[in-house]
N, C-alpha and C positions, 0 to 999 in steps of 0.2 A: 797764600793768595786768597782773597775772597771771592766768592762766587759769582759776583760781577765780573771780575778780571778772565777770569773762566769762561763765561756765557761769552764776554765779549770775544777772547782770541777764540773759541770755537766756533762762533758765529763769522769769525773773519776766516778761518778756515775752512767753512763751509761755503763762502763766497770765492773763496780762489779756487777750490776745489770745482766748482761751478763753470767758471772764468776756463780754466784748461779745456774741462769737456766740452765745452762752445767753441774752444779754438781746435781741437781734434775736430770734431762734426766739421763743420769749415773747411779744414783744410781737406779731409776726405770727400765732401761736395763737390770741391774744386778741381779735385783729384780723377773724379769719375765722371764729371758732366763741364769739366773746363768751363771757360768763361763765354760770355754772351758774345756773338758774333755782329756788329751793328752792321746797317746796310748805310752804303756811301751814300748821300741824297747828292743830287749833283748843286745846290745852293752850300752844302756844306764844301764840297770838295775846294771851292775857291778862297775859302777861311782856312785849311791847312795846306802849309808850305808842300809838303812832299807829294800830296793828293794832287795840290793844283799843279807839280809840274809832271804826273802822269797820267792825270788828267784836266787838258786843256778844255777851258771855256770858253775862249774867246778863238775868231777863225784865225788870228794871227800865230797864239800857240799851238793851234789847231793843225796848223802849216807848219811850224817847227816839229811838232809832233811827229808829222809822216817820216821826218827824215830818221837817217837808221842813229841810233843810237847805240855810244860804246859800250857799256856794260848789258846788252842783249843780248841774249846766245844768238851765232849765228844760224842759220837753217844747215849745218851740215849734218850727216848720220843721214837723214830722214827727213823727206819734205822733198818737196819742190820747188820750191820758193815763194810758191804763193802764200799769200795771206790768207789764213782763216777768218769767212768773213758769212755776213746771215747769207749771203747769197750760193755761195760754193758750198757752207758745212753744213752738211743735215742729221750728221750720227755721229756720238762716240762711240768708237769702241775698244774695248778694254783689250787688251793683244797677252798680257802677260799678268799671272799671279789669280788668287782665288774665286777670283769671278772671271776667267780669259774665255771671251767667246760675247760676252753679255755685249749687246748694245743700247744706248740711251737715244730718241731723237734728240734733237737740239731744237728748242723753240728761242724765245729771246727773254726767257727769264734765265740768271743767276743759277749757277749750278756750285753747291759745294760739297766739298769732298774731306772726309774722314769719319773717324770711328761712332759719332755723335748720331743717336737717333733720330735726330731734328737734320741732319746733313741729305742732299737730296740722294747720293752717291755714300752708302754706307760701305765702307772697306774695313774688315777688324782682320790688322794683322796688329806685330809687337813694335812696327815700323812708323806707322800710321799717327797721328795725332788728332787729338780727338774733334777740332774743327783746321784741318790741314790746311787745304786750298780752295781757293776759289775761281772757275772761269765766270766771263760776265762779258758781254759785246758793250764794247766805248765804240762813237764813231763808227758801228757797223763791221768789228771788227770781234775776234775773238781774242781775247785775252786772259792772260794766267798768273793769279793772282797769289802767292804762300802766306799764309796767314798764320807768320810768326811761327811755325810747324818743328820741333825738333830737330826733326831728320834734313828738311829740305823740300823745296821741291824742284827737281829737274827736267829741262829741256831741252833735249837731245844732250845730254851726257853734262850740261852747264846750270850750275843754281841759279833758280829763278830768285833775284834779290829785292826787282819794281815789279808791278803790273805789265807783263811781257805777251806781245802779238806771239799767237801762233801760226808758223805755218803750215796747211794742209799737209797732211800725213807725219806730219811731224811727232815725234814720241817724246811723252810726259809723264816723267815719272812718279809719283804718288807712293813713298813705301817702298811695299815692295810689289807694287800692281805699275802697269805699264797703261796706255792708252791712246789715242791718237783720232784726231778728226779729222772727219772724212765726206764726203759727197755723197 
């Protein structure tokens, strides 16, 4: 072979040798700091199908909204029926697993939950995914959001699979941390 032929597949070897390493790094990136969490804008919400029918923009779906829907968990276990809402909730608090006792107020920003530095609610268990869940007030209301999460997330004993109301005192599972909002 001459040493052109050489230079070249060494040089082409040293370019896929490259190529892995960049896809190693990456995928351990992804691994340890998961993917970007974007926030709903509500002009966007009425451009995707599943968004707009859990969250209404107009007051007609807005009214179809209140009524209960079948794949909800219902309030039983825990709750009272009421809806978590700015007016009734003013605390989380976490009832079960490594933080049990902590309280969070509830003001009417976005709260999310998992193992991610950047999450407002840091939980590091083995259970936990790194941006888990999300609660967020739609319509005044409190709501719980899994965000595509490994494990799940449950409430009162049912996976949350849409954007699901909760009710006062009602229990949300996160992992293996419990919590519940309250007055």
């Amino acid at each position: 072979m001459s040493e052109l032929t050489l230079l070249v597949l060494q040089l082409g070897f040293l370019l896929l040798l490259w190529v892995f390493i960049f896809s190693i790094v990456y995928a351990l990136r992804s691994d340890l700091f998961g993917q970007r969490v974007r926030k709903l804008q509500p002009e966007a919400a009425a451009s995707v199908p599943v968004a707009a029918a859990a969250f209404p923009s107009s007051p007609a779906a807005a009214a179809a909204a209140t009524a209960p829907v079948a794949h909800a968990p219902a309030p039983s276990g825990g709750g009272n029926g009421e809806l978590a809402s700015g007016d009734n909730a003013t605390r989380l608090v976490i009832t079960s697993g490594a933080k049990a006792g902590a309280e969070f107020p509830l003001g009417h920003d976005e709260i999310t939950i998992g193992r991610s530095s950047d999450s407002a609610i840091i939980i590091r268990d083995d259970y936990t995914s790194t941006h888990h869940a999300r609660l967020m007030q739609w319509n005044g209301r409190w709501m719980i959001q899994d965000l595509d999460s490994t494990n799940g997330t449950l409430l009162n004993g049912s996976r949350v699979t849409v954007p699901t109301p909760i009710p006062l005192g009602a229990t949300v599972k996160v992992g293996a941390t419990t919590f519940e909002l309250r007055r």
